[in-house]
N, C-alpha and C positions, 0 to 999 in steps of 0.2 A: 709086428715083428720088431725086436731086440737086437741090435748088434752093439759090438764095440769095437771103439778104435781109435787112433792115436793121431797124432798133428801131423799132417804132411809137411815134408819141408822143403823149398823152393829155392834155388839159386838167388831170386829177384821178382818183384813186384812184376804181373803180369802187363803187357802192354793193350791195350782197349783203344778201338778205333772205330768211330763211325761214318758212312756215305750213303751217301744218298743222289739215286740217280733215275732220272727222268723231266719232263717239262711241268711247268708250274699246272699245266691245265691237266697232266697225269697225275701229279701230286694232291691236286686238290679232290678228284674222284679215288685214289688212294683213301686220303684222308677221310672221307666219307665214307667208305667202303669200312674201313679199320672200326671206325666209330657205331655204327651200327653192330660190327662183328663183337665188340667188347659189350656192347648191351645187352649180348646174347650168351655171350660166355656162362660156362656151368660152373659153379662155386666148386673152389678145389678142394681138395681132401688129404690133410696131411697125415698118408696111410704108410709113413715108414716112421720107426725113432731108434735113435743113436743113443752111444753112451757116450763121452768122449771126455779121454784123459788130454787135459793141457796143463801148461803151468800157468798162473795170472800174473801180475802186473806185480805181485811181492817176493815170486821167486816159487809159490805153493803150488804141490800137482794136485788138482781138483779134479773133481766128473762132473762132467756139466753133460742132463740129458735133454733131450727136444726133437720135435716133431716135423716132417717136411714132409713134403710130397716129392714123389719121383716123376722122373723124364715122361714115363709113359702117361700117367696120372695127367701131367698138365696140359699131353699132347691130346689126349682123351675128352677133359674138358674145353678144350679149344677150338682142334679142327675142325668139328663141324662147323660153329656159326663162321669161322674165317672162308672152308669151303665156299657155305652161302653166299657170302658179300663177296666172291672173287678171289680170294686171299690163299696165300699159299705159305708155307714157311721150308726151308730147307737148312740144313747145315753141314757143311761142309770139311773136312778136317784134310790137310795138307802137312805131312811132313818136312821139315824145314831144316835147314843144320844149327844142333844146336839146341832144335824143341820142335813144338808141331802149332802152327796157326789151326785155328777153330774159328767158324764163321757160322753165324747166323741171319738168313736172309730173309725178308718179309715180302711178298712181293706180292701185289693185285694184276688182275688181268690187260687192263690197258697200257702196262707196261713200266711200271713207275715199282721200283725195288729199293728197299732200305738196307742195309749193312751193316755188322755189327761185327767185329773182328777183333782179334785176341792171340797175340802169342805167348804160348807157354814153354817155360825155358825146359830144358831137360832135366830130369834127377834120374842119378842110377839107380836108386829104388825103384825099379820098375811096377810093383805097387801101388807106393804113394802117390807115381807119376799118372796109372791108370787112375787112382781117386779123385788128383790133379782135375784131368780131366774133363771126366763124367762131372765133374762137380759144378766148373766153367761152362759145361755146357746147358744144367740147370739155368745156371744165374744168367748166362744172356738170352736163354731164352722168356724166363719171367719179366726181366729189366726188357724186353724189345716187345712183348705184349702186357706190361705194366701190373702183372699179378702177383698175389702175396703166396709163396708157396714156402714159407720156410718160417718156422720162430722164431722170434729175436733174441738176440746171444744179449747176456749182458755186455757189460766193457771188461769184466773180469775173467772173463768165460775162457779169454787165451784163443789159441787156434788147435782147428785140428778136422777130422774128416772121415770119411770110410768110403764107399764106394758110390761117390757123391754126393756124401749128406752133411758134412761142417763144411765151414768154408776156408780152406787157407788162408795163410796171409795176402791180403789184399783189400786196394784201398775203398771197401765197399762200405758205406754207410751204415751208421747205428746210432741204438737206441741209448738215451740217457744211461749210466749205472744206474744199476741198483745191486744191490748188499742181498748177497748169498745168505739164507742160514748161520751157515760155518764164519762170515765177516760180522754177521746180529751178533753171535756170544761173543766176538773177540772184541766188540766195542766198549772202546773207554768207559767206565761207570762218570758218575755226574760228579760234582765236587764233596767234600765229604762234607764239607759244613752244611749242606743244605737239607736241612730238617724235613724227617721222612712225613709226608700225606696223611694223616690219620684217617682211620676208614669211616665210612659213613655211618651216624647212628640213624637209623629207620623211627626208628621210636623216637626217639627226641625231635626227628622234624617234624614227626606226626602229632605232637603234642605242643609242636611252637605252631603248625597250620591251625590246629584246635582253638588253642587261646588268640588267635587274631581273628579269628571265624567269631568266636566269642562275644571279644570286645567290640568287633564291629556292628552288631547283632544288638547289642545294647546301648554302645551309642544310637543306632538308629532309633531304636525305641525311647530311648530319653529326648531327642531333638522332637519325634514326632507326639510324643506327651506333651510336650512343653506346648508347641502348635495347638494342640486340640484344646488344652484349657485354655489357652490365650482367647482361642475363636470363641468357648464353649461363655465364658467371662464375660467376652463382649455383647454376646448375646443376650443374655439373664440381663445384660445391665438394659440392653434395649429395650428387653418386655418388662422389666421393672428398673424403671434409673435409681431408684429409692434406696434399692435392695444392695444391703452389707454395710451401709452408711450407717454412722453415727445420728442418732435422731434431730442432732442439729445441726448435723449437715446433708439432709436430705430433701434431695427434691422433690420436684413433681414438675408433669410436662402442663407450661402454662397454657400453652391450646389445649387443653384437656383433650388432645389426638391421641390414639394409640395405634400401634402398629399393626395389629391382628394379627394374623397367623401367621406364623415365620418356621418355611421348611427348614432351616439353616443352610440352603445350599448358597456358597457364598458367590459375591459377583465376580466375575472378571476383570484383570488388572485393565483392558482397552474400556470395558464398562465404567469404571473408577475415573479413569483417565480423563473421559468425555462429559462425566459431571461436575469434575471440579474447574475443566476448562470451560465449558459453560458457564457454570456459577462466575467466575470471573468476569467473564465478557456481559454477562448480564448487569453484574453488581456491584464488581470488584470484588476487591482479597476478603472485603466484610460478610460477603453476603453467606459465604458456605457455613460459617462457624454460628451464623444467626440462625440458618435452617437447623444444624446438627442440635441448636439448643433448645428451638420449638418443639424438635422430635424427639428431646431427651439421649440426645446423642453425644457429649460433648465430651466425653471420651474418645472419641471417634478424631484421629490426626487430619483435619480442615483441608490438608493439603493431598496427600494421598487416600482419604477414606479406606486405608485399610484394614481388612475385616469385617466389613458389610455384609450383609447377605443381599440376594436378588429381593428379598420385600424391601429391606431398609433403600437400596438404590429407586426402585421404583419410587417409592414416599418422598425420597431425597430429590428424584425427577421432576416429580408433579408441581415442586414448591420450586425449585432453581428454572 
């Protein structure tokens, strides 16, 4: 359902009052009662919407539309779980001079009643005054059983109503602004100097992802080339120390030892570690460089053995 309608207007801010009456040891089986009865409550259904002309906060008559639920709707989802826990709600409207007091009363069975009162001043629009109303009687009843039955109005939304469904003026809480549509276009543009975003080329990041994919791809291959003939070098020089020398600078291993078979799988840097600290405590700092030379190894750095394989450690064991 669709209606429309316009702002009521009210002599003065309504007056809201609350009491509460019974003993602390009724109040607290109240309080328990209420608390149970709210964990049972049926989610509400906001099955009415308004149209409503106001004017905002710039002097503009706007329509601002939104969704509530009605009196019966919230009595619907309520009364029963408040039946259950004992709970009762009435309201009351009393004519007064001048306007009519509305009262919303919670009450549970061991005697303990809440209060929630409100007078509304008169308007000769007897219309507006009935929207008045119906509308006040919504709101204390949601604020006195603490449920959401209404959308939130902007700040710019204005006031206004229909037969029950904006709220009049009144000092009821709200949501931060926010910016209507119709506030989006009318907003300031940015500064003119500031140079417009150029759009995004697809292609061109696709081809700067490309060439770093590229180059990394090759470096890696060039670092790991480099490694494998380092290893591959030190190897040949093991099974032959002779080999690549000029013939009068070539050796030969004076133990006439050789190493034999060499998987090439090389040793571990704690394997490395534990024979040069040995050789040490055995020999001192002389002793490694004399082994590496018996086994034709003296390419081999004395200090770290790096690049040995598991034969060459092994041979290098036997002798430290």
């Amino acid at each position: 359902m669709s209606e429309e309608a316009t702002s009521p207007v009210i002599d003065r801010e309504p007056i809201v009052t609350i009491k509460e009456v019974g003993s602390t040891q009724e109040r607290k089986a109240f309080l328990a009662a209420f608390a149970k009865a709210q964990g049972a409550f049926q989610p509400i259904v906001k099955n009415r919407s308004v149209t409503m002309r106001a004017k905002n906060k710039f002097d503009a008559v706007i329509e601002i539309k939104f969704r509530y639920a009605d009196l019966q709707e919230i009595q619907n989802k309520t009364r029963p779980a408040l039946a259950a826990n004992g709970l009762s709600t009435s309201g009351p409207i009393l004519p007064q001079e001048g306007g009519t007091w509305l009262s919303y009363v919670l009450a549970h069975a061991e005697g303990y009643e809440r209060h929630s009162e409100m007078f509304i001043p008169y308007n000769p629009d007897e219309k507006k005054y009935a929207i008045t109303v119906s509308y006040y009687r919504r709101y204390m009843a949601s604020a006195m059983l603490d449920i959401a039955a209404d959308d939130d109005l902007d700040e710019d939304a204005g006031d206004g109503g229909d037969d029950g469904a904006a709220p009049p003026t009144a000092p009821a809480p709200r949501t931060p602004a926010r910016r209507t549509p119709a506030a989006k276009q009318s907003a300031a543009p940015g500064p003119a100097d500031e140079p417009p975003i150029p759009p995004v080329d697809e292609s061109e990041l696709a081809s700067r992802a490309a060439a770093r994919t590229t180059g990394a791809a090759e470096a890696r291959e060039r670092v790991t080339g480099s490694v494998e003939a380092e290893v591959q070098r030190q190897m040949n020089g093991a099974e032959n120390p002779s080999a690549g020398k000029p013939e009068e600078e070539k050796e030969t291993v004076s133990s006439g030892e050789t190493l034999g078979s060499d998987d090439g799988e090389l040793a571990e840097p704690g394997e490395r570690a534990f024979l040069v600290k040995r050789a040490k405590s055995r020999g001192g700092e002389e002793l490694m460089p004399k082994v590496l030379a018996e086994l034709g190894l003296q390419r081999i750095n004395a200090l770290t053995l790096e690049g040995i394989t598991k034969t060459m450690w092994q041979r290098i064991k036997d002798k430290v």
